[in-house]
C-alpha positions in Angstrom: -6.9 91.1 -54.7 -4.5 91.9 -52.0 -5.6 93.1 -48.8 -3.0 95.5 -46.9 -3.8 96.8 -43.0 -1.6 99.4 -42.3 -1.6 101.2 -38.4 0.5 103.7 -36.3 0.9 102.1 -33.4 1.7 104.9 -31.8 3.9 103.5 -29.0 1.6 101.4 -27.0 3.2 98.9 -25.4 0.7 98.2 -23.0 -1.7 97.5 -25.8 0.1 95.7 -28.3 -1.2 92.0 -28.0 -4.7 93.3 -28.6 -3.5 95.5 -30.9 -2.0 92.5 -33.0 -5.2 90.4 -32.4 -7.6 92.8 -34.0 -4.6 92.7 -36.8 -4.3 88.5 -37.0 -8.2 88.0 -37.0 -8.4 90.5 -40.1 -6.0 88.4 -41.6 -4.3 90.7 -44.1 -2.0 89.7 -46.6 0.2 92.6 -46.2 0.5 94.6 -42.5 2.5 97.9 -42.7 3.0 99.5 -39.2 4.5 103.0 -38.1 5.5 104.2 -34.7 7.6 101.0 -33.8 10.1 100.8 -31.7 13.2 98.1 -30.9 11.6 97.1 -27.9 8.2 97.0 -29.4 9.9 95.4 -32.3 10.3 92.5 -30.4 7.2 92.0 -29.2 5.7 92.3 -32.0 7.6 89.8 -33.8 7.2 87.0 -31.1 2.9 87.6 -31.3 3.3 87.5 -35.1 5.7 85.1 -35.9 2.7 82.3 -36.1 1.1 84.0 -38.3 3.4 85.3 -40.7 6.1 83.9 -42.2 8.1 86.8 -43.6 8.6 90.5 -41.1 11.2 92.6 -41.4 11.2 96.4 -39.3 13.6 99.2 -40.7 16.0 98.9 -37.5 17.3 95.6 -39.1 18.8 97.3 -42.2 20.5 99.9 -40.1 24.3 99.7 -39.9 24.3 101.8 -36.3 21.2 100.4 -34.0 22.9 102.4 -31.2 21.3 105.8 -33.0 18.2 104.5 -32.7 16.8 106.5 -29.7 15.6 110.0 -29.2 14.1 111.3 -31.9 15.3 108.6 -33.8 13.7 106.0 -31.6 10.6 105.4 -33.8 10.9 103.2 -37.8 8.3 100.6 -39.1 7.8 97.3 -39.8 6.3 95.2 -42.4 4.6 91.3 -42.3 3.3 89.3 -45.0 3.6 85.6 -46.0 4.5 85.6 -49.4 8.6 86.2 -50.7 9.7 89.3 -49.1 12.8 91.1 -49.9 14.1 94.4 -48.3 15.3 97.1 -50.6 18.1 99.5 -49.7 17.8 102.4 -47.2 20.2 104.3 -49.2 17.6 104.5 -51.9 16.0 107.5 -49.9 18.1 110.9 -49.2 16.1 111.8 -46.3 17.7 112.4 -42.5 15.9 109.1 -41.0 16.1 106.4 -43.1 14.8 104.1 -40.2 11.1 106.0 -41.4 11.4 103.8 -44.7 11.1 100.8 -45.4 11.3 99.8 -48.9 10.7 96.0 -50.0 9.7 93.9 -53.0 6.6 90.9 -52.0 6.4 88.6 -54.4 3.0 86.7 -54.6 2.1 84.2 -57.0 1.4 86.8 -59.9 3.7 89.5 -59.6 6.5 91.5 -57.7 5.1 94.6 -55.4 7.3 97.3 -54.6 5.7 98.5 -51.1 6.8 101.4 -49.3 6.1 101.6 -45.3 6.6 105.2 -44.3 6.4 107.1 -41.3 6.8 110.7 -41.5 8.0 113.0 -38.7 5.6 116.0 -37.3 6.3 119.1 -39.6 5.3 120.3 -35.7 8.6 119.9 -34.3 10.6 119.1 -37.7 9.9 121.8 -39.8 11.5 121.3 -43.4 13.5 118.3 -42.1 10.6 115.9 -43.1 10.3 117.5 -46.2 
């Protein structure tokens, strides 16, 4: 059995290396987060990086990081430690592809296609995020 945290981190910098503690002692084999950001990105991949061999955020598979601010500023990232290959962006029609991330995970018995979403507020989108 597979064990999968997933978490909005809604945009807490201040809190992220206790936010990635509570995350590492849970050790999951899968973490899906929402609400990252480039700079938190970073961050997040340094704490990380010792305990997981394989994280990828949506900003990577980008071809423009430069519109990646604004309302566009937020995307998601996923860790695990078994094979992990990212799927294409283009595989979604939807206005922010840096909400998706799309990736196969290969553990020892079988190929996972896992999606990592975060979905923009219908408050201030409307029909966009449908």
């Amino acid at each position: 059995m597979l064990r999968c945290i997933t978490w909005n981190l809604g945009r807490r910098l201040k809190q992220i290396s206790s936010q990635m503690k509570a995350v590492v002692e849970r050790n999951p084999d899968i973490i899906a987060f929402q609400e990252v950001t480039l700079e938190s990105s970073k961050i997040i991949k340094k704490i990380l990086s010792s305990s997981y061999k394989n994280i990828i955020d949506s900003f990577e598979l980008s071809s423009d990081q430069s519109l990646m601010n604004g309302s566009r500023r937020l995307g998601v990232m996923t860790a695990t430690n078994y094979d992990l290959k990212p799927r294409s962006q283009n595989e979604f029609e939807i206005p922010w592809q840096e909400r998706v991330l799309a990736v196969d995970i290969t553990t020892p018995q079988e190929t996972i296609e896992f999606y990592n979403t975060y979905i923009p507020p219908g408050s201030s989108n409307r029909w966009k995020k449908i």
